[in-house]
Wavefront OBJ file of the C-alpha trace (Angstrom):
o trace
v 89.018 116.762 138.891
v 91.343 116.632 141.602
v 95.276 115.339 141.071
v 96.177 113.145 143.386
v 99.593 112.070 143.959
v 101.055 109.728 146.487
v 104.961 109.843 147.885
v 106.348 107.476 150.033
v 108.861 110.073 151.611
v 112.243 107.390 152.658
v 113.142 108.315 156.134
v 116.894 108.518 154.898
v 115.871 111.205 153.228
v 114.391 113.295 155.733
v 116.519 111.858 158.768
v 119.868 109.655 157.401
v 121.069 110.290 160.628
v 120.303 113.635 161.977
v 117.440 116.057 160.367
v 118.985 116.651 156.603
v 117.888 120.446 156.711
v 119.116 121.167 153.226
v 117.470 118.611 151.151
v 113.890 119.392 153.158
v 114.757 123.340 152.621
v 114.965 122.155 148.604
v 112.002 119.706 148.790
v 109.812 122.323 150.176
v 110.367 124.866 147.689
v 109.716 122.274 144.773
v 106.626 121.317 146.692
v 104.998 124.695 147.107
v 105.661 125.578 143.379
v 104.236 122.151 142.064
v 101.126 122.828 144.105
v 100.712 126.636 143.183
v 100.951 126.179 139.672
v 97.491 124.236 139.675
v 95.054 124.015 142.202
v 93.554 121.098 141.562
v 97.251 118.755 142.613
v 96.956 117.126 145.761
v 99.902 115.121 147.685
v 100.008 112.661 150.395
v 103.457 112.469 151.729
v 103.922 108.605 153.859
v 107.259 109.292 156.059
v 109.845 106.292 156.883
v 111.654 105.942 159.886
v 114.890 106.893 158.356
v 118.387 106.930 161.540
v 116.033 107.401 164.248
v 114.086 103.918 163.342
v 117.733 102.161 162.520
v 119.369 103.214 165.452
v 116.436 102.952 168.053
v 116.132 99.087 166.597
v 119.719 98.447 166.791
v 119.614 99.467 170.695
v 117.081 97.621 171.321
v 118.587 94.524 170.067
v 121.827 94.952 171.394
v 119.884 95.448 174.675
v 117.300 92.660 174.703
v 118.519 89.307 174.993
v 115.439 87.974 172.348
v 114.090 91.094 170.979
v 110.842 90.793 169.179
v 110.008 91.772 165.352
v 106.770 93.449 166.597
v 108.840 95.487 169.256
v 111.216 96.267 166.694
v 108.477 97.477 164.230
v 106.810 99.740 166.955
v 109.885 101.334 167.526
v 110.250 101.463 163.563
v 106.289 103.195 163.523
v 107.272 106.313 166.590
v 110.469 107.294 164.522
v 108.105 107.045 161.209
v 105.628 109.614 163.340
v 108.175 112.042 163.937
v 109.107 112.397 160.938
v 105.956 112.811 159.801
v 104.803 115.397 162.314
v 107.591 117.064 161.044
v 106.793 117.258 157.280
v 103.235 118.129 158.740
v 104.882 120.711 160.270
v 106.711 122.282 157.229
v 103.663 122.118 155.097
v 101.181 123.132 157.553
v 99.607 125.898 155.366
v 98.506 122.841 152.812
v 97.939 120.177 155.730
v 95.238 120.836 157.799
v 93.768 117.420 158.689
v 95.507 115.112 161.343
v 98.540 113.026 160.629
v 97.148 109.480 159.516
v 98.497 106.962 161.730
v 95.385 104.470 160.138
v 95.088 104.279 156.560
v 92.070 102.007 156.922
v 89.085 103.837 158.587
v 87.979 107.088 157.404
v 90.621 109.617 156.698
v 89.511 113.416 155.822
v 91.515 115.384 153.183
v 90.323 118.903 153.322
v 93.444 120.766 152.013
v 96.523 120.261 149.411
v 98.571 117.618 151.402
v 97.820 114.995 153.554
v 100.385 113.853 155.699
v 100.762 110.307 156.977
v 103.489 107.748 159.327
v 103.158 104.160 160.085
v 100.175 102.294 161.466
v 101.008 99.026 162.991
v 103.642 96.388 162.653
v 103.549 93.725 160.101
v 104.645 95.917 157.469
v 106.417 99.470 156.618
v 104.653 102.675 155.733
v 105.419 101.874 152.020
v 102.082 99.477 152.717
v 100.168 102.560 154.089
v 101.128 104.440 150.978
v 99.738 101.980 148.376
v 95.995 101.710 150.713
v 95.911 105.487 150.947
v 96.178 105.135 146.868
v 93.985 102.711 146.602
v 91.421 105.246 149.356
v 91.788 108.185 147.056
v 91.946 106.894 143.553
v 95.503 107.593 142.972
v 96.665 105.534 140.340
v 100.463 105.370 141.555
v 102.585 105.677 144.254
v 106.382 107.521 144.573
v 108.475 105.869 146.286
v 111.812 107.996 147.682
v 114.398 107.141 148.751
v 118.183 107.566 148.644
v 118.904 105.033 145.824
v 118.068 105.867 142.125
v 116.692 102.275 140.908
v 115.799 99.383 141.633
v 118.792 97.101 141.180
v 119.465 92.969 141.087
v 121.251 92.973 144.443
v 122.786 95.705 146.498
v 125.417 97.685 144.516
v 127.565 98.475 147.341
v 128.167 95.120 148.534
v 127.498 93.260 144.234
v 130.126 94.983 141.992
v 127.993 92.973 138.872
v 124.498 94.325 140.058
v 122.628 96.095 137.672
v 120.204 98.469 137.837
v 116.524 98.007 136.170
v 114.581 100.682 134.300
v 111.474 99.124 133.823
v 110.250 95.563 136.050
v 107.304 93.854 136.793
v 105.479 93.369 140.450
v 106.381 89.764 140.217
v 110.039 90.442 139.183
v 110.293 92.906 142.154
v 108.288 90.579 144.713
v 111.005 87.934 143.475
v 113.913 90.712 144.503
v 112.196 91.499 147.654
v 111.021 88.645 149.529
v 107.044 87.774 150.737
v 107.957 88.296 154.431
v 108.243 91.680 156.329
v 111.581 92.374 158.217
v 111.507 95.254 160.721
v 114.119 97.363 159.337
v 115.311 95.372 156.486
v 116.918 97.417 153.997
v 114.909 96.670 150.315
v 113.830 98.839 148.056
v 109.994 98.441 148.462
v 107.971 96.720 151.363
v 107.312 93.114 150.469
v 103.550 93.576 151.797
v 103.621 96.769 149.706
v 104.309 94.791 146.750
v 101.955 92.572 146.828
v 99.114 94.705 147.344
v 100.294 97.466 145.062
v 100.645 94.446 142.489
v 96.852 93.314 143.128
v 95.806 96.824 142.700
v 96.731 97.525 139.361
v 99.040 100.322 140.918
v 102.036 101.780 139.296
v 105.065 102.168 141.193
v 108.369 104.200 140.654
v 111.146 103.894 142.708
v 113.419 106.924 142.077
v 116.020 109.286 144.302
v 114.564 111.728 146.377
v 117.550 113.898 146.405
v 117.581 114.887 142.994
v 114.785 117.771 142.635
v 114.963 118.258 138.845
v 113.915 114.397 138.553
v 111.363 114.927 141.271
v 109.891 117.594 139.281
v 110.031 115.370 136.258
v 108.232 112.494 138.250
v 105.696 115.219 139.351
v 104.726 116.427 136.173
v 104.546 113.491 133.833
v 108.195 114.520 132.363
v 110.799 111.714 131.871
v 113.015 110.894 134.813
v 115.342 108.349 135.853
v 114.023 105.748 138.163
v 112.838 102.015 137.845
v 108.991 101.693 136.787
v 107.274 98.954 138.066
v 103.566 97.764 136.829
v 101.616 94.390 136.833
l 1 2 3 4 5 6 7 8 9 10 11 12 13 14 15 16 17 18 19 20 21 22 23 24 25 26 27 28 29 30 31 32 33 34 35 36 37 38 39 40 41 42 43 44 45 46 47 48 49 50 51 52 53 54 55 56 57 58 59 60 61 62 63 64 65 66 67 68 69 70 71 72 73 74 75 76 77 78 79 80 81 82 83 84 85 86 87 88 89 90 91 92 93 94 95 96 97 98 99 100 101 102 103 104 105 106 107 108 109 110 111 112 113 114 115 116 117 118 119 120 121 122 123 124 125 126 127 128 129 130 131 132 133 134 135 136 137 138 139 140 141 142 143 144 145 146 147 148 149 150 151 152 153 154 155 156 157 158 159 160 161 162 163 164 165 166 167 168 169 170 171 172 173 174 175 176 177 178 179 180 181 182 183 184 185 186 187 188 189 190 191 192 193 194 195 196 197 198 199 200 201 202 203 204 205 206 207 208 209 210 211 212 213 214 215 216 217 218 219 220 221 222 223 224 225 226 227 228 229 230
C-alpha cells in the first residue's frame, strides 16, 4: 500500500529572498534517503511564492494606483510556479509527471514525488495541498514554513504571544480569518482551513529548516510543531 505524504513547501523556505541553496542542498538529501529506505513512500511537494511573490506584489502596488487582489494573487501563483519548477527540477529522477498547476481535474502520479504550484486566485497553494490530499487519500498535510508553531498572534510584533502545541480547526480558523488576502502573512490559508477542517484532515504546522524534526515528522517520530485536527 502506497505512503502518501503531502508538504506544503513555504516559499520562504525555498526563496526568503534569493534561492536559499543550503537549506534545499539539506532538504534534498533528507528527501532522497526518506524515499530510498522504502519504496512504497510517496511525496507531493505544493511550493509558495516565498520573496519573489512578496516583492513582485509589493511593486505592483506601489505601481498601480488601485491594484486588484486577483492581480495580486496571479502574480502570487507565477512566483509559486517557479519555485515549483524548481523543486521539480531537483527531484526530477522521482518526478516524472507534469507540475500540477490544477489540483481538480485528473492529475497522474507515476513516480515517487509529485510536484505542484498554485492554481488560481482566491486562495494560496496551502488550499491545493489539502485537495491533492483529499485526491490521493493522504490523511494529512505538512505544512513548512519558517516559523516553528502556530502561535496566538505574531511573536515578533506580541512579546505575550504564545505558541500552541496542539489546536483545533476551529481554534485556528478563529486565528486566521475566513477571507483570503493575497500575500497575507498567516500561518495556514484561511480557505485551506476550512476545507482541511471538513475533511477530517490532520494538519501540522512545523519549521522547515530544521531537518532532524522533518525527519521526525516524516517518519511518525515526535517533533516539535503545532498539531491541528477537527
Amino acid at each position: 500500500m502506497k505512503d502518501t505524504k503531502v508538504i506544503s513547501l513555504g516559499g520562504s523556505l525555498i526563496a526568503p529572498q534569493g534561492v536559499d541553496i543550503p537549506f534545499l542542498q539539506d532538504f534534498q538529501t533528507l528527501i532522497r534517503n526518506y524515499l530510498d529506505q522504502d519504496p512504497e513512500r510517496r511525496l507531493i511537494f505544493v511550493t509558495g511564492g516565498g520573496g519573489p511573490a512578496r516583492s513582485y506584489q509589493e511593486a505592483y502596488r506601489r505601481l498601480v494606483s488601485a491594484p486588484e487582489e486577483d492581480q495580486q494573487d496571479w502574480i502570487g501563483i507565477a512566483a509559486t510556479r517557479l519555485n515549483g519548477r524548481l523543486i521539480q527540477g531537483i527531484f526530477s529522477d522521482y518526478a516524472p509527471d507534469p507540475l500540477v498547476i490544477d489540483p481538480s481535474g485528473e492529475v497522474p502520479f507515476t513516480g515517487r514525488v509529485l510536484v505542484a504550484a498554485g492554481w488560481k486566485p482566491g486562495f494560496s497553494s496551502d488550499f491545493d495541498a489539502v485537495l491533492l490530499a483529499q485526491k490521493f487519500s493522504a490523511p494529512q498535510v505538512i505544512n513548512l514554513s519558517n516559523i516553528p508553531r502556530v502561535y496566538s498572534g505574531d511573536p515578533k510584533k506580541d512579546p505575550l504571544a504564545v505558541p500552541y502545541d496542539k489546536m483545533t480547526f476551529a481554534q485556528l480558523q478563529k486565528l486566521v480569518g475566513e477571507r483570503w488576502i493575497p500575500g497575507n502573512n498567516v500561518p495556514f490559508d484561511p480557505v485551506a482551513t476550512k476545507k482541511a477542517g471538513e475533511l477530517g484532515l490532520t494538519l501540522i504546522i512545523a519549521a522547515g529548516g530544521d531537518m532532524k524534526n522533518l525527519a521526525c515528522l516524516l517518519t511518525g517520530g515526535p517533533f516539535t510543531g503545532t498539531l491541528i485536527q477537527p
